[in-house]
TISEDO-9321 format. One line per field, with one value per residue (C-alpha): residue in three letters; residue number from 0; x, z, y. Coordinates in steps of 0.02 Angstrom, whole numbers, plus 50000, padded with zeros to 5 digits. Layout:
% TISEDO-9321
r (ALA/...)
k (NUM/...)
xx (X/...)
zz (Z/...)
yy (Y/...)
//
This chain:
% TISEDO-9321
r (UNK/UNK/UNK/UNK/UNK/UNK/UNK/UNK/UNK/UNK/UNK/UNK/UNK/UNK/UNK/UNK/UNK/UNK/UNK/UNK/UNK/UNK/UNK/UNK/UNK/UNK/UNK/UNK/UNK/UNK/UNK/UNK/UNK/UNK/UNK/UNK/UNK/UNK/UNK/UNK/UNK/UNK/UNK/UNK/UNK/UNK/UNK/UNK/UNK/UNK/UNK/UNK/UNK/UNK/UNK/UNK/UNK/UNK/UNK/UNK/UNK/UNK/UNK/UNK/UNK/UNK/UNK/UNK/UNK/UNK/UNK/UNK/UNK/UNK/UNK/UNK/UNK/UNK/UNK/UNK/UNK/UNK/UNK/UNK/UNK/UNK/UNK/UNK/UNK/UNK/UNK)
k (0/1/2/3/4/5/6/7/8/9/10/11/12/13/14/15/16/17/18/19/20/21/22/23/24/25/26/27/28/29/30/31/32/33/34/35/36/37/38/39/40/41/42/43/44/45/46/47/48/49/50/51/52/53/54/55/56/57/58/59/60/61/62/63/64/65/66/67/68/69/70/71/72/73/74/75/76/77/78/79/80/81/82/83/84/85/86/87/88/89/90)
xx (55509/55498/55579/55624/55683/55553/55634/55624/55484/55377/55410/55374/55212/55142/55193/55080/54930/54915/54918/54795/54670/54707/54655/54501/54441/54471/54360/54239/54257/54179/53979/53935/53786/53830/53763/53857/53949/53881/53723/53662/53611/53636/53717/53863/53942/54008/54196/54337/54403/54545/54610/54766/54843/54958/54816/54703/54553/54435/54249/54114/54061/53930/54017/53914/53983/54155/54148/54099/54240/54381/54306/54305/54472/54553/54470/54563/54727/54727/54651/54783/54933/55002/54944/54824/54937/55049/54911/54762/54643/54626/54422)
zz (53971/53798/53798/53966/54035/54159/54327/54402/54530/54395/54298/54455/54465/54287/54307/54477/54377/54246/54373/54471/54289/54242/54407/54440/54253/54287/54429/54357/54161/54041/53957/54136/54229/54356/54522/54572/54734/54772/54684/54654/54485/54375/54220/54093/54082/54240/54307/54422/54525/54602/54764/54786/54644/54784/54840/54778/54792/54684/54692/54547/54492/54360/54243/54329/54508/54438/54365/54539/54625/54506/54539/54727/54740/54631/54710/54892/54825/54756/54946/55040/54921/54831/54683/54697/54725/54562/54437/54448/54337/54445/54407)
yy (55077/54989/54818/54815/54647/54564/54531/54355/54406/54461/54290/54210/54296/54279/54093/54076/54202/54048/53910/53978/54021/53861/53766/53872/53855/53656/53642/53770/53738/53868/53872/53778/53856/53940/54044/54227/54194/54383/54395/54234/54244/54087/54140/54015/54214/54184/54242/54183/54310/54284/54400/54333/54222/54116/54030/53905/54027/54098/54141/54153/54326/54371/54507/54646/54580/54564/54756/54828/54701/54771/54964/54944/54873/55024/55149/55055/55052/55249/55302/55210/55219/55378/55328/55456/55594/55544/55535/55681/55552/55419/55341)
//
């Protein structure tokens, strides 16, 4: 799967990832202090997560938020997909 040629979908998806970083790190910008959307701890650590990169949408996570976000949304996908049955090691 080495050097295998992106397809225009996944161009078109990388392209919309960056807008959307670059937008939310405009309106939010970087060494800011900022509150948790979840937790509400003020922290200038703080992350954008984004759930869908389409829309304009992002909330502010502390890194410890963001860790349990990314966790909970992997363990989802293997429980309703067949991701679990294809690969044994799955957390």
């Amino acid at each position: 799967m080495l050097n295998q040629v992106p397809t225009k979908e996944e161009l078109e998806n990388e392209k919309s990832k960056k807008q959307a970083r670059r937008l939310a790190y405009k309106q939010y910008p970087k060494n800011k202090l900022l509150r948790c959307d979840i937790c509400g701890k003020k922290t200038k650590d703080i992350q954008r997560h984004h759930e869908d990169y389409n829309s304009d949408i992002c909330i502010l996570v502390c890194r410890k938020c963001h860790g349990f976000i990314k966790r909970y949304n992997t363990l989802k996908r293997m429980l309703y997909t067949d991701e679990r049955r294809l690969n044994k090691k799955w957390m």
